[in-house]
Structure formats: structure tokens, C-alpha cells
N, C-alpha and C positions, 0 to 999 in steps of 0.2 A: 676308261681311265677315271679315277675318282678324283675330285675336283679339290683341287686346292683352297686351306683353310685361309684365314685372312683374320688377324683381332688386332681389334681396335683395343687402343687403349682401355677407354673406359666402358665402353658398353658389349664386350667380349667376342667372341665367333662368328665369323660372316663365313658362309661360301659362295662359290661364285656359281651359280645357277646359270646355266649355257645357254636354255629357250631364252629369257629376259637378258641375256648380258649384261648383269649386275650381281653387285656382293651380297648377299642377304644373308637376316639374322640368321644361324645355325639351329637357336630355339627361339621356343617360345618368349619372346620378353615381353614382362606384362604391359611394359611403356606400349608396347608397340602391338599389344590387342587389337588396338582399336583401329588400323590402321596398316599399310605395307610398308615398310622402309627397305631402300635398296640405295648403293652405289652403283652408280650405272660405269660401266667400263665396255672396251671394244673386246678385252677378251681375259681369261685369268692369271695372264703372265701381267699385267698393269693392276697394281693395289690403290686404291683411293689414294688421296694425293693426301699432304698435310694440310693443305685449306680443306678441304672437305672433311677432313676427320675433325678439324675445329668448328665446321658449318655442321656436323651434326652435336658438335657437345652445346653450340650456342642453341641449337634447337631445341633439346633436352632440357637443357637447362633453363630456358625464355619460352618452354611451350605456350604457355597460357597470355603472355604476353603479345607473341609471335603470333597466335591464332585471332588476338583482338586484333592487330594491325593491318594481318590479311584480309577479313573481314571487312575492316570498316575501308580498307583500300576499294575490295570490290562492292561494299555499298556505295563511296562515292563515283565508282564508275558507272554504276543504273543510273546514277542518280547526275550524270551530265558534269560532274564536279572533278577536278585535278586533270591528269593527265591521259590523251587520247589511246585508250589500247585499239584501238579501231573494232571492236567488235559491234556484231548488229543492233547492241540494246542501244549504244548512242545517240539511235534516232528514235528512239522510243521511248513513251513514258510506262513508268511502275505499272499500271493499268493494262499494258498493253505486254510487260513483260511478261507478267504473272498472271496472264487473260482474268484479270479479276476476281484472279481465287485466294482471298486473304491476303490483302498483299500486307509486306513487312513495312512497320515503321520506323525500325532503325536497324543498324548493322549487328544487332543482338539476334531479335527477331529472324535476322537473313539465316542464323544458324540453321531453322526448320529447312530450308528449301534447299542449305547443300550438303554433299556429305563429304569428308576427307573419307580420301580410301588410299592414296598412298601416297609419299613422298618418295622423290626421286634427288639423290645428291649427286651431281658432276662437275669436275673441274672447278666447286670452290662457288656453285649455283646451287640452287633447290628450287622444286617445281613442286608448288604443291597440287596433288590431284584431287576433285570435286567431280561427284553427280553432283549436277542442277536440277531442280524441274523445270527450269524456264530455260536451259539448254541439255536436254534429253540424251542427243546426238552425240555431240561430242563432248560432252561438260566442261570443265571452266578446268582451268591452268592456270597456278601463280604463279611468278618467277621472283624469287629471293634470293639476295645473298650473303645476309647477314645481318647489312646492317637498314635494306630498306626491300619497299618492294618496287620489284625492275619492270614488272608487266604483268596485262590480266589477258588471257586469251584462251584457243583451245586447249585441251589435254592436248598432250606431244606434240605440241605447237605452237607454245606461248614464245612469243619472242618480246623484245623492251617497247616499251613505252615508246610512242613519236614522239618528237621534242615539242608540241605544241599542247598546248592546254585546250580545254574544252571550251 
């Protein structure tokens, strides 16, 4: 059965990719070289919703912006500062994150150590995915949703913020 198209307004043809259950670009977009973008759905009778078609134009459109905030969000969680996502580095310092290899002096610098490799948009969330080096394993998970960041934790496992500060 050939898979049902899907377009968004502004950013054109998704189909819906059965392994991943999610909408993906149809081509190549050059925005999206650098990186996967997908709607994640349970199957292709369900089309991204209208907050998620707005949570990908605010992305698009506030890339550069969007990508400092994420950033400096997971700098200040190495770094013991804002809100608890519970994960291991909390009890660690920079030294011990980065076993001592160059470590970064600010959330600029952190760019070296992660990589985006895809975004995931559901129900009106986005999780952004990272290699780390200082987490190999399962690398790092953002969760966004437009207007701030909700949590820092694994790929396909990040869930919000505890309500307690560090």
C-alpha cells in the first residue's frame, strides 16, 4: 500500500514512514540537511495536529535562536544551575563529565561535544536529539514546546523538568 501524503502548509510534502511512525520530509529540504525532522504519529490515518504544524514554523523560523536556548539550557544543567532533569552529570563536575578532554567554557563551546541529528514533533512537543560525548549511550534529549525548554534527559526518554531547582 503506498503511503499517504501529508503537506504542510509551509514547508511542503511529508510521508508517513511506517518503520519510524512519523510524517517525514518527502525531499530533500535543504533546512533539514543537517539534521532529521519527523512528526511522530501512531499510524497515517492521524496528520500532525495544528499545534505541531505551528511548533515546526516557530522552529524554522527561531532556528538560530531556538538552538542558543537549548544549549545554554543544557550548559546550565552540567553546570548544577536551573532546574533538576535528574540526570547522572548532576552530581558531577565539568571535569569529570568530559574526563578531562577540553572541557567547554561556555554553552557556545558545548556545540563541539553534541550533535543534533533529529527532531521529533508530537502533539504540540519537540524533542530535540543529540550525540554527546559525555553521553555515548543514549545521548541527550530536549523537550520543547515553543515557548521554553520542558526537560533535558535521554533520547526517547526525555520527560519535564522536577519542580525543584538545583
Amino acid at each position: 500500500m503506498l503511503a499517504k501524503n501529508y503537506i504542510h502548509p509551509h514547508y511542503g510534502t511529508f510521508y508517513y514512514n511506517e518503520d519510524d511512525e512519523a510524517w517525514v520530509p518527502s525531499e530533500e529540504l535543504l533546512f533539514f540537511s543537517e539534521f532529521e525532522l519527523f512528526f511522530h504519529t501512531d499510524n497515517e490515518t492521524i496528520i500532525p495536529n495544528e499545534i505541531s504544524e505551528i511548533l515546526l514554523t516557530n522552529i524554522m523560523k527561531n532556528y538560530s535562536n531556538i538552538i542558543d536556548s537549548v544549549m545554554q539550557s543544557l550548559w546550565n544543567n552540567l553546570n548544577h544551575m536551573g532546574k533538576k532533569s535528574g540526570m547522572w552529570w548532576e552530581n558531577e563536575s565539568l571535569e569529570d563529565i568530559f574526563e578531562n578532554d577540553n572541557i567547554p567554557n561556555d554553552y557556545r563551546e558545548l556545540k563541539k561535544y553534541v550533535n543534533l541529528y533529529a527532531i521529533e514533533i508530537s502533539d504540540g512537543l519537540a524533542e530535540f536529539r543529540f550525540h554527546a560525548t559525555f553521553e555515548e549511550e543514549h545521548g541527550v534529549g530536549i523537550l520543547y514546546n515553543g515557548d521554553s525548554i520542558l526537560g533535558i534527559g535521554y533520547t526517547y526518554s526525555v520527560t519535564p523538568y522536577k519542580e525543584n531547582t538545583l
